[in-house]
C-alpha positions in Angstrom: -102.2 157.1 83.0 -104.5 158.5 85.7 -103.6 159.0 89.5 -105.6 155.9 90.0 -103.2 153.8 87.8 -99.8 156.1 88.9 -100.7 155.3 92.3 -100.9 151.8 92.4 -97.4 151.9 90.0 -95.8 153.9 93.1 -97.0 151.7 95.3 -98.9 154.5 97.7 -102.4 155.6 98.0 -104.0 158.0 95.9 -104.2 160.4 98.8 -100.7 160.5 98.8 -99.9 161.1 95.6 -102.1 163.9 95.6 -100.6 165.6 98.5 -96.7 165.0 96.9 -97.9 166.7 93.7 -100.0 169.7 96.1 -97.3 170.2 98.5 -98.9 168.4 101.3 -97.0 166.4 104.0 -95.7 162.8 102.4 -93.2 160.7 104.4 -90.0 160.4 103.0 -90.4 156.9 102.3 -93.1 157.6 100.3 -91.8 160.3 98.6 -88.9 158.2 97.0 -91.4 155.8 96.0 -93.3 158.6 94.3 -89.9 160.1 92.4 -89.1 157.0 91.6 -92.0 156.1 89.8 -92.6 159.5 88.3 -89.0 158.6 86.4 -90.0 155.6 85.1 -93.6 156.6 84.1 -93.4 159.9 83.1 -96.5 160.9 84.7 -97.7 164.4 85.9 -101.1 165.4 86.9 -103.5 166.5 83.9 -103.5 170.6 83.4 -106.8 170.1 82.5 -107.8 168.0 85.9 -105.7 170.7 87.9 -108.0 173.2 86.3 -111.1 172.0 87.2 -109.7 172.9 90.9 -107.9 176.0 90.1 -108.4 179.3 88.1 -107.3 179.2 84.5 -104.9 182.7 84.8 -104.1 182.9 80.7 -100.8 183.7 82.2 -97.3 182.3 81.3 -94.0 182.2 83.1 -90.9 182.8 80.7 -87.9 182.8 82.1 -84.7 184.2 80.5 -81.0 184.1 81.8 -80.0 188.0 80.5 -81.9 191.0 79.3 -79.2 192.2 77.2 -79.2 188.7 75.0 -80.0 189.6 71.4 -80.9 185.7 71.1 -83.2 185.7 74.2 -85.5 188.8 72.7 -85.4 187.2 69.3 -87.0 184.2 70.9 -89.1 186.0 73.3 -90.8 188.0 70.5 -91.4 184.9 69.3 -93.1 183.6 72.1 -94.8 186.5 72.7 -96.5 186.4 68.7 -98.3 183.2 69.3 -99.3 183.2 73.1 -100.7 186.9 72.5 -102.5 185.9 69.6 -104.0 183.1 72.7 -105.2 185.7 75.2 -102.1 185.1 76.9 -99.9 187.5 78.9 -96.4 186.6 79.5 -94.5 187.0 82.9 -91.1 187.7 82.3 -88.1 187.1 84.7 -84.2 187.3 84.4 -82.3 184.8 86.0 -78.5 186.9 85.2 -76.6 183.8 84.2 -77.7 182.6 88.1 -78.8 178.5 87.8 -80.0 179.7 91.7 -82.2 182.5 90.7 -83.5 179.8 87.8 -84.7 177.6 90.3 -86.3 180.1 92.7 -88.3 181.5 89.9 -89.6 177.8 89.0 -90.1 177.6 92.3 -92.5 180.9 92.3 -94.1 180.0 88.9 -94.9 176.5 90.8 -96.4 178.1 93.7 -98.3 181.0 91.5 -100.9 180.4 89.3 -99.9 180.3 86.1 -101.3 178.4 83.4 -97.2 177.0 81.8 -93.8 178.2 81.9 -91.1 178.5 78.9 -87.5 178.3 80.6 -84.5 179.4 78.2 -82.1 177.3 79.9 -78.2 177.0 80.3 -77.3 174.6 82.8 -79.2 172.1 85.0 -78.4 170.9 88.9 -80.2 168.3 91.0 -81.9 171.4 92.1 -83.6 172.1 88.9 -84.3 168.6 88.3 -86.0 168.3 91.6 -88.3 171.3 91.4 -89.1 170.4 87.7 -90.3 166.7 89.2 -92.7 168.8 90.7 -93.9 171.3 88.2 -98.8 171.1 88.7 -98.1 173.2 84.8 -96.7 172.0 81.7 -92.8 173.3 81.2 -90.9 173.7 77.6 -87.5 173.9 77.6 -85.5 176.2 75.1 -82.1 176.0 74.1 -81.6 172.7 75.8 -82.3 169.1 76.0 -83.9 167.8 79.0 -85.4 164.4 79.6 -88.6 164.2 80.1 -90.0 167.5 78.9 -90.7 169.5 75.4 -88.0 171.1 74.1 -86.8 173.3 71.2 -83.3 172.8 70.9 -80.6 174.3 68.2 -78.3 171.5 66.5 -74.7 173.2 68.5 -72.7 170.1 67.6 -73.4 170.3 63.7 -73.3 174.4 63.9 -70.0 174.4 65.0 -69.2 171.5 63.2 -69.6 173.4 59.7 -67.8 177.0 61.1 -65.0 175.1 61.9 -64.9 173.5 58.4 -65.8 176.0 56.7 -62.3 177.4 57.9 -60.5 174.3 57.4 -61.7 174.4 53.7 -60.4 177.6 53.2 -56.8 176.0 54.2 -56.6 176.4 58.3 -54.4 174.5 59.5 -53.0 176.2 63.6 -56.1 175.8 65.5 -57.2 177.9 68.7 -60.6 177.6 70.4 -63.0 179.6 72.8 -65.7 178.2 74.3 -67.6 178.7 77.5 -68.3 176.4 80.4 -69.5 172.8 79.8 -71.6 172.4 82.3 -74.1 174.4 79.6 -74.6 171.3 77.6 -75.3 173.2 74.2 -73.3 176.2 73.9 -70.3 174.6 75.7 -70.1 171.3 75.8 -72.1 170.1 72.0 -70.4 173.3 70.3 -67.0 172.0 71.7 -67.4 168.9 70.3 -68.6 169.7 66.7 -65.3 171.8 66.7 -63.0 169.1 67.9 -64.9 166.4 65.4 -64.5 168.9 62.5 -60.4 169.1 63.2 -60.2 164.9 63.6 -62.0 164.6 60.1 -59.7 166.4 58.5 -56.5 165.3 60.6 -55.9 168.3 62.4 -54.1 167.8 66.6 -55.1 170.5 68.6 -53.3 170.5 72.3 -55.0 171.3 75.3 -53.3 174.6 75.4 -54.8 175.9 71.9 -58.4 176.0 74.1 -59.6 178.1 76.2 -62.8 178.8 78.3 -64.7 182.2 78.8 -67.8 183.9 79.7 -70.6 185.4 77.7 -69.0 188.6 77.2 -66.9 190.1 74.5 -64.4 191.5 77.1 -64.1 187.5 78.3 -63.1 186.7 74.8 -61.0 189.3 74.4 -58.6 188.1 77.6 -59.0 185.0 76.3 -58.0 185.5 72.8 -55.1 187.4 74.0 -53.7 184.5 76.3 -53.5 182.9 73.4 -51.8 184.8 70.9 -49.3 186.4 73.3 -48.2 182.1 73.7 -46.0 182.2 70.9 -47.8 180.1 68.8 -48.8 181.1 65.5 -52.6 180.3 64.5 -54.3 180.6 61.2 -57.9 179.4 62.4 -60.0 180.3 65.7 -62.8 179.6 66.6 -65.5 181.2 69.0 -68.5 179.5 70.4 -70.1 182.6 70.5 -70.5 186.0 68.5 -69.2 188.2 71.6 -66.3 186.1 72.3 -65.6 185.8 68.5 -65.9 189.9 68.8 -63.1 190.3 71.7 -61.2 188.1 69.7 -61.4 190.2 66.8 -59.9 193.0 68.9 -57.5 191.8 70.2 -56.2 190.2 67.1 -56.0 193.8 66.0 -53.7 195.2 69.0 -51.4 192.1 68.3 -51.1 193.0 64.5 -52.6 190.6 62.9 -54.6 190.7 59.8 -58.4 189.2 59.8 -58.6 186.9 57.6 -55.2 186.8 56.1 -53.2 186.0 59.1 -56.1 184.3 61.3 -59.3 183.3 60.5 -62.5 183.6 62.8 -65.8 182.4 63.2 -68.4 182.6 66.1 -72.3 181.7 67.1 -75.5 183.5 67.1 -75.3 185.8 63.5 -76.0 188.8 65.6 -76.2 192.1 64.6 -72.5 192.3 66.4 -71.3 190.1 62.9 -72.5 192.8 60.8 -70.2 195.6 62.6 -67.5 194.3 63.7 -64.3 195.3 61.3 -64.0 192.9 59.9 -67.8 191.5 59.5 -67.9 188.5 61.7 -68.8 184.7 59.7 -70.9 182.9 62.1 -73.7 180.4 62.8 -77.5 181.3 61.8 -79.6 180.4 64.5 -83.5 180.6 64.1 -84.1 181.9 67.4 -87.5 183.5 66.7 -88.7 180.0 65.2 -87.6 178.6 68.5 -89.9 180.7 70.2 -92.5 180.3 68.6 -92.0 176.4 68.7 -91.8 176.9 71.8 -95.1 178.7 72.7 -97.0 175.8 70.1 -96.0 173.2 71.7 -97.4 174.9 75.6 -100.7 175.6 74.1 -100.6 172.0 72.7 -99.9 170.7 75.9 -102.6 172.4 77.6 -105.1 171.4 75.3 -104.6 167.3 75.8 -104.7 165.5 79.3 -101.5 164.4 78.3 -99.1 164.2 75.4 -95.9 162.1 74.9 -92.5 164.5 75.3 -90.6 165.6 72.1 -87.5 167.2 71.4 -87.8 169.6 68.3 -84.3 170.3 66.9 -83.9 173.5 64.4 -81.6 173.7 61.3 -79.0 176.7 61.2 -77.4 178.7 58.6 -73.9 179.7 58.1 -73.3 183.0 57.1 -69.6 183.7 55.5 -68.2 187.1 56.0 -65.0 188.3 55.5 -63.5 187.2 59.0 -62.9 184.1 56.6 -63.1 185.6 53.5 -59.6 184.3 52.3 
C-alpha cells in the first residue's frame, strides 16, 4: 500500500498523512482518522522512500532494560555479529527496568536518524504503543509479542510448563511459586501460566497463598522464598520464573534447613551461568538468547531491504537442563 492508497483508506489528503508520519501539525480529527486506519491497515511509510529524503546513518538503536542482564548481552552479542558483519554500528541504551525511560529512548531513536531499532522489551503502556504508531524506521521486538511488528519471542508458557513437570515427575506434590509482575507478558504472566497448566494436568491445587511475586533480583527471591517457608506449610516443589529468584530461594532454603533436592525441589529460567554455581547447581530453562539476537538483527536488515514486508512472530525452542536442585 502507498501513501496514495493509505490516504484515501484514512479518508485525509496525502499532505496530511505525510505531516502525521513527519511530525507536522494534523488536527485531531484527523489524526484519529490516521490511527485508526494505520490499525487496520498496517501501514507505515517505506524505509526505502524515507531514504531517498534522509541520510542512510548505518546506525541501529538497541535498547536494553539492564546492563547487568546475562540474557540481554547474550542477545546483544548476537545482534551485534550480524549487523557488524552489515557496516552497522549499534547505539546502545539501558532503560533500568523503567517502561518511561523505554519510551523516551523510542522517542530519541524516532527523532534521530537512525536506520532501525531492536527493543528487548518487558512491559508495554498506551505510551509505547503510541510512539511505536509513529516509528519513520522499522522496529523488532525481542522477548515479546507485539501486534503489528517483528518479533523474536521465547515459548515462556511451554518453558515453564516442562520445569514444573519435570518436578512433578520426580514425585512433587506441595507446590510454591515465584514469579514476577504480569504486566511483563512473557516472563510473568505466560511463565505463570505454563506452571499453573502443568499442576492442573497432573491434579495438583495450589492456593493463592503458595504464590508469590518478586523482582528481578536474587535478594527479591530470597524474601520471597522465605515468606513462604516461614508459613508453616511444608513444600516439596518450587518453582522460580527466573534463575536469580530461583538463586535467593536456594538460600534461603538453606538458613531454614532444608535439604535441596531432598526436602524441596527447585527449578528456575534463563540456564545462566548462576545454575552452574549455586550449591546446589540450579535445573532451569535453556533459552537461546544469542539466536534471538541474531534473529533479531535478520529480520531489520530484511526489513530494510523491501518497501514493505508482512509482520511475523518467530518463536524459539528451549532446553531444559536438569541439575541436582531436582536431582531426586
Amino acid at each position: 500500500m502507498n501513501i496514495t492508497e493509505f490516504a484515501k483508506a484514512a479518508g485525509v489528503s496525502k499532505s496530511a498523512v505525510s505531516r502525521y508520519f513527519n511530525d507536522g501539525y494534523v488536527s485531531e480529527d484527523k489524526r484519529r482518522l490516521i490511527e485508526a486506519a494505520i490499525e487496520v491497515t498496517g501501514y507505515a511509510p517505506s524505509v526505502q522512500a524515507q531514504n531517498v529524503r534522509t541520510r542512510v546513518t548505518k546506525l541501529v538503536g538497541v535498547i536494553i532494560p539492564k546492563l547487568s542482564s546475562e540474557s540481554c548481552a547474550r542477545e546483544v552479542e548476537g545482534i551485534s555479529q550480524v549487523l557488524s558483519e552489515q557496516g552497522y554500528q549499534l547505539l546502545l541504551v539501558n532503560s533500568a527496568n523503567d517502561p518511561k525511560k523505554e519510551v523516551e529512548y523510542l522517542e530519541l531513536f524516532r527523532s534521530n536518524r537512525v536506520d532501525g531499532v531492536i527493543f528487548l522489551a518487558s512491559v508495554f503502556t498506551p505510551l509505547h504503543d503510541a510512539v511505536l504508531k509513529k516509528m519513520r524506521v522499522p522496529v523488532v521486538i525481542v522477548g515479546q509479542e507485539y501486534k503489528g511488528a517483528n518479533c523474536v519471542c521465547h515459548d515462556d508458557y511451554q518453558a515453564a510448563y516442562a520445569a514444573t513437570k519435570h518436578m512433578i515427575d520426580r514425585g512433587g506434590r506441595k507446590p510454591a511459586f515465584i514469579g514476577v509482575a504480569e504486566d511483563d507478558k512473557a516472563a510473568g504472566k505466560a511463565r505463570k501460566e505454563g506452571f499453573l497448566q502443568a499442576l492442573y494436568d497432573s491434579g495438583i491445587y495450589i492456593e493463592r497463598a503458595d504464590m508469590q511475586t518478586a523482582e528481578f533480583k536474587m535478594d527479591s527471591g530470597h524474601e520471597k522464598a522465605l515468606s513462604l517457608l516461614k508459613s508453616g506449610k511444608k513444600y516439596d516443589l518450587l518453582f522460580c520464573a527466573t534463575d536469580s529468584i530461583a538463586a535467593g530461594a536456594l538460600l534461603a532454603c538453606r538458613e531454614q534447613g532444608l535439604k535441596v533436592p531432598e526436602d524441596i525441589m527447585i527449578a528456575g529460567i534463563g540456564d545462566s551461568q548462576l545454575c552452574k554455581v549455586t550449591s546446589p547447581t540450579l535445573t532451569s530453562v535453556h533459552f537461546h538468547y544469542r539466536t534471538a539476537g541474531i534473529e533479531a538483527a535478520q529480520m531489520l536488515l530484511n526489513s530494510l531491504k523491501r518497501e514493505s514486508s508482512i509482520p511475523r512472530t518467530l518463536t524459539l525452542d528451549f532446553e531444559l537442563v536438569e541439575r541436582d536442585s531436582t536431582a531426586r
